[in-house]
C-alpha positions, 0 to 999 in steps of 0.5 A: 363753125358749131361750137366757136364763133371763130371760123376756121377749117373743119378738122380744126376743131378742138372737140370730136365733131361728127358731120351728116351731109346732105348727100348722106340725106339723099342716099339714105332717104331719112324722113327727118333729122333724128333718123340721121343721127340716131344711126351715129354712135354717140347717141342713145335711145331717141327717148321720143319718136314716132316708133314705140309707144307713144308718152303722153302728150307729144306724139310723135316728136323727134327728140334725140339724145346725145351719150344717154344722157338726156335730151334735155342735154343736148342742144339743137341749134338751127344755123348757130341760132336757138330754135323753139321747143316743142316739148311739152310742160307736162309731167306726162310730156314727150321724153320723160321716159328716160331714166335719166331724162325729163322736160326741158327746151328739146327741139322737135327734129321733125319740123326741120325740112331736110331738103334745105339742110347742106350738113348736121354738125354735132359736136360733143362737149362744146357749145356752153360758153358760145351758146349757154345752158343745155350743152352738157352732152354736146350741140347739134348744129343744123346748117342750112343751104346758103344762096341756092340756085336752081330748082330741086323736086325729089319724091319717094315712096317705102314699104315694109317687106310686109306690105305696111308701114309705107311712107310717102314724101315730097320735097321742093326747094327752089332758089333764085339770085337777084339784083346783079347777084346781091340778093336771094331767095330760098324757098322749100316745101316738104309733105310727109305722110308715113302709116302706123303700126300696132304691136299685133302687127309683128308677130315677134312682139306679139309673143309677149315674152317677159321675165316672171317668177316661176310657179315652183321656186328654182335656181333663177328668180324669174324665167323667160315666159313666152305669152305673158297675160293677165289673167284678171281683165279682158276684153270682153269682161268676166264675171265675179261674184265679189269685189276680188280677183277671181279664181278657180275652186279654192284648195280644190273644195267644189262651188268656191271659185270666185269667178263664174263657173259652168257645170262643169266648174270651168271658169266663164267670161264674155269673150271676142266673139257675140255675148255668151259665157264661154269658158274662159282659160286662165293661161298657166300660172306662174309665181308673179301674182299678177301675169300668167302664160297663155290662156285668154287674158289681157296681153299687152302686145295687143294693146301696144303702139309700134309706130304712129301714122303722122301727116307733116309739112314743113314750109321755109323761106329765106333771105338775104340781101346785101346792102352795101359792101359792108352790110347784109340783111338777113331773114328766115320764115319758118312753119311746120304743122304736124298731125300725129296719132297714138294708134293704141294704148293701154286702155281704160281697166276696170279690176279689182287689182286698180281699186274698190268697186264702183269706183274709177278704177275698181270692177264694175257693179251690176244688178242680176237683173240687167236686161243685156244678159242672157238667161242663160249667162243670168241663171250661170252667175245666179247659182255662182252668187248662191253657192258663193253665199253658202260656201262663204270662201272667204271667211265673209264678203268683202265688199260690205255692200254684197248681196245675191243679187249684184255682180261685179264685171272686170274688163279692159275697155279697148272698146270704151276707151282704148288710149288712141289720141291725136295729136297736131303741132304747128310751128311758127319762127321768124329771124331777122338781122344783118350782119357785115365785115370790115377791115381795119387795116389788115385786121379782119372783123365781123359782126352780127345782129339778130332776133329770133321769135319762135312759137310751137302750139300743140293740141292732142285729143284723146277720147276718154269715158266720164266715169258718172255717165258710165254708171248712168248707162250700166243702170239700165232697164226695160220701159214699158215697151220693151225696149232697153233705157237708162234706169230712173232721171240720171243726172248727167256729169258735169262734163259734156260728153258726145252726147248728153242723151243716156244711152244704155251700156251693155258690156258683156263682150267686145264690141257690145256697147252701142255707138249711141252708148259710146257717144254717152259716156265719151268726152274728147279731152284735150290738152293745150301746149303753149311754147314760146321764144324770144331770142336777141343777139349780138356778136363781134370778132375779129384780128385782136393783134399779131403775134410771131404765130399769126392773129390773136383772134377774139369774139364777144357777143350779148344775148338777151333769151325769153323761154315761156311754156303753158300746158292747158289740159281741160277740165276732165283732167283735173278731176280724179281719174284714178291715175297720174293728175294732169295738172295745168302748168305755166311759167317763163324765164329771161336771161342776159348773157354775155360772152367772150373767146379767143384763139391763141396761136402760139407756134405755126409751121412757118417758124420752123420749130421742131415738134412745134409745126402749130400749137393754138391756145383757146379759151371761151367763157360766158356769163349768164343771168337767169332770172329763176336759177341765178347768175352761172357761169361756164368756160372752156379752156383747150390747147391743139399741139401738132408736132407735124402736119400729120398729127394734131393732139387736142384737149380741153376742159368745159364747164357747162350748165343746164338752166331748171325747165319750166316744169321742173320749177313750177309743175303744181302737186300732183297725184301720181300712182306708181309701181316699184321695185321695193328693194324689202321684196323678196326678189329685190332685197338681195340686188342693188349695189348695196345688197348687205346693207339693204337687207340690214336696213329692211330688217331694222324696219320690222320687215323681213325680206326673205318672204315679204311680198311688196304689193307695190312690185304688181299694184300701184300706190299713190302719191304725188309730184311737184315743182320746185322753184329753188331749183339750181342749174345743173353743173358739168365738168367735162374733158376731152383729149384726143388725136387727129390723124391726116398722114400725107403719105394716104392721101384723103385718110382722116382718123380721130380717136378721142377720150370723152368725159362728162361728169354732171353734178345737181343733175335735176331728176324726177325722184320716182318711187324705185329711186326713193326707196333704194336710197333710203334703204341702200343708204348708210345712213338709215332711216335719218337719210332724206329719202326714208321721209318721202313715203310711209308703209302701214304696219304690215310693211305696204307702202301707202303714200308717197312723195316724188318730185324734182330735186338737185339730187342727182349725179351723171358721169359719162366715159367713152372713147370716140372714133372716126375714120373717113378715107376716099380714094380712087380705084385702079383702072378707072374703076370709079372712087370708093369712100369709107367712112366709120364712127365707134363708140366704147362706152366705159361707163354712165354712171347714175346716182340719185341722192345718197343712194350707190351708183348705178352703171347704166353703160350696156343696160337695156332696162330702165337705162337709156339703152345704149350698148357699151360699143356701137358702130357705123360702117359706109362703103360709098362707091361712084362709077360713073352714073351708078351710086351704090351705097353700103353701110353696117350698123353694129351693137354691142352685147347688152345687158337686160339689166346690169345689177343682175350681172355677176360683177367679175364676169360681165356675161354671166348672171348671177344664179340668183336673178334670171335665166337670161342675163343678156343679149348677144352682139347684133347688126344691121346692113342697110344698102342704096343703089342710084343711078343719073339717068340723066345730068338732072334726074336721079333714082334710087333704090334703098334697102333698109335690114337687107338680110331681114335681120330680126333682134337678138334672141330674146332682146324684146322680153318685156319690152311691153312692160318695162324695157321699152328701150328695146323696142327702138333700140332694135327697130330696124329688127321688128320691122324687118326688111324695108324698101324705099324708092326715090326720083330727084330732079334738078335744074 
């Protein structure tokens, strides 16, 4: 049973378990693990899927995330066996954008064959002291078919109701018993291949809505704004006259525009379609510096991932042989290879609001005389350049190196380096053991030997330009035949590109650059992902001794566990790219650990005490000796009274842990750029949970927050991240308390209700800048708080530099109630059977706090919180007549916040008149239905459709979602892809 090495019945358990069964895999066609459980309440966000945008390296992965939590803090077991992470140590790893999440030993549902799954248990609390580290929200235990027989061939094919995203599967599993029944051997084969999507491929996320500040001050701090562009960069690049943002005439005073104009004084740049200036319209503009609405600029719903087109097959074998009568040998064999890309992503810019000129990240430079230019367009940016000289708008240039003949080119490069990656993961796991039972008398044991070798290797592509080619090839000229060249002997880059021939680079418009060009200046980065498991165990339990109430029943067990992780990025990496360093990390850890538990029965119904029909003591505790972190040790204590056979009560309390991951000790220092939402800014000084005190402590910094403008709301500083090797593991108390009820007067009835809290000290947490600054300013300390040293501002308040990394700095505290209620009966008049099944979760608080800063509740937030509703619920109406199957299930969430600091703290729904016009999103659901029918004793068809009502989300639940709440996007998934089809055939004999 997950959780305790003590069998015992199902509903016997002493933490609130939620089961999916295989059944429930055939009916609703999920494609992989995490599909199932993110239709469960209890969990959160998925903080790494196929769906949304895609975090760096590990594409595609399935993790999942238990109370929001973290996936790091919930572990995934494979038949009560640790299974190999394929999470990435890096600090750009798949996962890591959940607040409250990061790097650790996440297990990738993907690779886990769904046809050889007989049920998932996921149990919330339990796990530490009979598994160790990583279960301080819960475990997740994957239970495989035993001893099957027969032969199970099912394939299936799904649509959207747009004719795209289609999916394809193809299951196999066959098992044969041998030797009179002693042995067998399970094989399964499963091949997936589902299409991708990008986010112009749903118009409701093309609309680009976003929250912005108005351009004429109001009642509301930022306003819903439909077409969010940026001005300053598009596709095909404009043209400016210096190193700045450009702009129409300045104060209205003709020949001043820092861009380009025509005749007419209109705006020019190179657009989507052939190589001319065009007018180039700004959008309308709006009191954010940097997004506008409409108008011809960069939107990022063009540059966005929706859902990423993967090819996965999974191939197991397992084995069991018994021996004797008192030994079995076991074995499994496990490999999975997945090929997965990021079809889009925010692409290579070259702007002034990125950096200076000619640099990585800075407007292109190029001389008037480039030969792609049209007469036309060089005589247009001629006279610009003449009268940008004469009127000098700008008091002076400010590029020290300007003169009349150069210009400056900003563009978004979707067509040099556009983000697509690929990405393959192949997964190799191999268990061996043997495992028996004895009696001694009428005591009844059972032990348990195994080891568990595990290895998952990744390897993403990711095409990117070298910027020193880039700059060879905008260097062009004309030979003497006319024909366009590289200027002069350029000297390559150190690192290799496609090609090492210079081609010439034209840039005006998209599209323009030449494939021989495209090959100069590209180099296919990769990055190499390395982890590895090592896992020895021994168990033993059995009857201790007999009390008047039955057996004191007692388990121990020892496990020996090696973690190792290597990420390799190539060279190009380690160079400076003008973003986020990649840096090479590397590192392992052992623990020995052992453990003990116990069952006590105290009363049973055979005694015949009143209000005492059974009460069971359980205890749990386990010592673990981490080589890096040190010695810890979690327990469990719990009792389960049942006054009668209906009823049965149960609490316990846990302390559990969760063991420093190997990036978050030895990452290396790194450069990192960040945004922030500085809390001196005008528009942040009067949010946060402290808004008197920050306003005290910006004032005491010489910085007025009334009218200050932080640049590093819009633009990025830099700083950098690190390891720490003195990490210590976090520490969770947790307690749940609940009731089962199982009346016998309806019969087949379940219902369980419970009480969860977790409450998560030394929580590990990767400072980002926002964090940084609210603690410093929102502390009642200031400036002596260890925050207010981790970045420096110049004397006009800027933020200039930075330090972020990984500290015991945080605190996590979950309370929710649990329900669950399962009821099957038959119809009257032989009308078939009906099974109800429904799970809800009310989720009081998650409360966040990072260093000495206040807490955060990030219960019922959209924005920068794992996104989880304060209420979520299933719903499963599961009917059998007969041949015909018809399965209905409800999904249900709650009303949300975009963000709870802006909510007026007396009355939840209403905003605080000082933030956005929008402060939340109505209550939403989702009906999915599954229609089967036996055609025969051995074939099955199903139909299923998923969003039957074509339900779109909330209104307006996707604003920003490219920006900042891409929580939203996976949140309301079934939403954006709108109605679904899935059709199936499974045959079996």
């Amino acid at each position: 049973m997950t959780g305790s090495r003590i069998a015992r019945p199902d509903l016997d358990r002493l933490q609130p378990t939620q089961i999916v069964t295989s059944q429930t895999f055939d009916d609703r066609g999920y494609l992989d693990v995490g599909q199932a459980l993110a239709e469960l309440p209890a969990f959160g966000v998925s903080p790494s899927s196929p769906a949304n945008t895609q975090a760096g390296f590990g594409i595609a992965q399935n993790f999942v995330d238990l109370y929001g939590l973290g996936s790091q803090r919930t572990l995934v077991l494979v038949n009560g066996r640790r299974f190999v992470s394929s999470s990435t140590a890096s600090l750009n790893g798949a996962g890591t954008n959940n607040p409250v999440g990061g790097p650790g030993q996440q297990v990738d549902l993907n690779v886990i064959p769904t046809k050889l799954i007989d049920r998932v248990e996921t149990v919330s609390v339990g796990g530490a002291p009979i598994y160790g580290a990583d279960a301080i929200a819960g475990t997740v235990n994957i239970i495989l078919k035993k001893d099957f027989q027969g032969f199970d061939l099912d394939a299936q094919m799904g649509v959207s109701n747009q004719d795209d995203a289609w999916n394809y599967r193809l299951r196999a599993l066959a098992g044969q018993n041998f030797a009179d029944g002693r042995g067998n051997i399970t094989a399964v084969a499963e091949m997936t291949k589902t299409d991708g999507l990008t986010g112009t491929d749903r118009a409701l996320y093309a609309q680009d809505l976003g929250f912005l500040a108005p351009s004429t001050p109001g009642k509301y701090q930022t306003v819903l704004t439909p077409a969010n562009s940026v001005p300053q960069v598009n596709f095909g690049g404009i043209p400016l006259v210096d190193d700045v943002f450009f702009s129409p005439p300045i104060f209205g005073v003709p020949n001043t525009a820092l861009g380009v104009t025509n005749g007419a004084g209109q705006l020019l740049a190179w657009g989507n379609q052939g190589n001319n200036l065009v007018p180039y319209n700004t959008g309308t503009q709006t009191g954010n510096p940097i997004f506008n609405e409409g108008g011809d600029g960069l939107r990022l719903s063009q540059v966005s991932n929706l859902l990423s087109p993967t090819e996965r097959m999974n191939a197991d074998v397992l084995g069991n042989f018994k021996v004797n009568d008192y030994v079995t040998a076991f074995a499994e064999g496990w490999f999975s290879e997945t090929h997965a890309t990021d079809l889009l992503t925010q692409p290579a810019y070259n702007a002034a609001i990125f950096g200076g000129a000619g640099t990585v990240n800075g407007n292109f430079v190029l001389n008037i005389n480039n030969p792609y230019l049209s007469p036309a367009d060089r005589a247009l940016i001629q006279t610009s350049l003449n009268n940008y000289a004469a009127n000098k708008p700008l008091g002076g240039f400010v590029d020290p190196n300007w003169n009349n003949s150069t210009f400056y080119v900003s563009r978004a490069n979707i067509d040099l380096q556009s983000g697509r990656a690929t990405a393959t993961q192949v997964l190799a796991r191999g268990v061996v053991g043997l495992n028996g039972d004895f009696n001694i008398g009428d005591h009844a044991f059972n032990w348990e030997i195994a080891v568990n070798y595990g290895s998952s290797n990744g390897n993403q592509v990711t095409p990117n330009y070298v910027f020193q080619n880039v700059q060879n090839a905008l260097n062009s000229t004309l030979n003497s035949a006319g024909q366009i060249v590289c200027a002069g002997s350029p000297k390559n880059a150190p690192t290799t590109t496609l090609s090492s021939t210079c081609a010439p680079l034209d840039i005006f418009g998209t599209n323009s650059p030449s494939v021989a060009a495209r090959q100069y200046i590209t180099h296919l980065a990769q990055a190499q992902s390395l982890n590895t498991q090592r896992d020895s165990t021994v168990n033993f339990g059995g009857d201790l001794f007999k009390l008047p109430a039955g057996y004191v029943k007692l388990a121990v067990g020892y496990e020996n566990r090696r973690e190792s992780a290597e990420f390799s990025p190539d060279n190009f990496y380690l160079q400076d790219l003008g973003q986020a360093q990649v840096t090479a990390v590397s590192g392992d850890y052992h623990t020995n650990e052992a453990y003990a538990e116990t069952l006590v029965p105290i009363f049973e119904p055979a005694q015949g005490i009143p209000a005492l029909h059974r009460l069971e003591f359980e205890g749990a505790a386990r010592r673990v000796d981490n080589s890096v972190a040190g010695d810890a040790t979690t327990w469990t204590e719990g009792l389960k009274w049942s006054p009668t056979q209906d009823v049965q009560f149960r609490a316990n309390r846990t302390k559990s842990i969760r063991a420093p991951a190997i990036t978050e000790l030895f990452l290396p220092s790194a450069t990192v750029f960040s945004f922030a939402s500085d809390p001196c800014d005008k528009n942040f000084y009067n949010q946060g949970t402290a808004p008197g005190t920050r306003k005290k402590n910006c004032e005491a910094a010489g910085i007025n927050p009334t009218t200050f403008v932080s640049n590093v709301v819009n633009a990025t500083a830099i700083g950098t991240t690190s390891g720490n090797t003195d990490l210590q593991s976090e520490i969770a108390d947790s307690r749940t308390i609940g009731v089962v009820l199982q009346p016998r007067w309806v019969p087949r009835l379940n219902i369980a209700v419970d009480y969860i809290h977790i409450k998560l000290q030394q929580a590990i947490e990767t400072l980002n800048l926002t964090q940084v600054l609210d603690a410093c300013y929102d502390s009642s300390d200031y400036p002596n708080d260890p925050s207010c040293h981790d970045f420096t501002r110049s004397a006009s308040g800027q933020i200039t530099n930075f330090h972020v990394g990984y500290v015991n700095a945080g605190l996590l505290e979950f309370r929710g109630i649990s329900s669950e209620v399962d009821y099957a009966f038959d119809l009257p008049r032989s009308l078939g059977n009906l099974s109800i099944r429904a799970n809800y979760l009310d989720t009081k608080n998650l409360l966040s706090q990072v260093g000495s800063a206040s807490q955060n509740d990030l219960a019922g937030e959209l924005a920068n919180a794992p996104g989880i509703p304060k209420s979520k619920g299933t719903l499963d109406l599961d009917y059998h007549y007969g041949a015909l199957g018809w399965d209905w299930q409800g999904i249900f969430l709650g009303r949300i916040n975009f963000n709870n600091q802006n909510i007026v703290s007396s009355n939840p729904t209403t905003a605080n008149p000082n933030t956005q016009d929008y402060s939340s999103l109505a209550p939403w659901w989702v009906i999915n239905s599954t229609i089967s029918y036996d055609i025969s004793k051995n074939f099955v068809a199903r139909l299923i459709v998923d969003n039957v009502f074509d339900k779109q989300p909330p209104f307006p639940g996707l604003a920003g979602v490219q920006a900042n709440f891409v929580n939203a996007t996976t949140l309301y998934w079934s939403g954006i892809i709108g109605r679904t089809y899935q059709v199936s055939a499974n045959l079996r004999f």
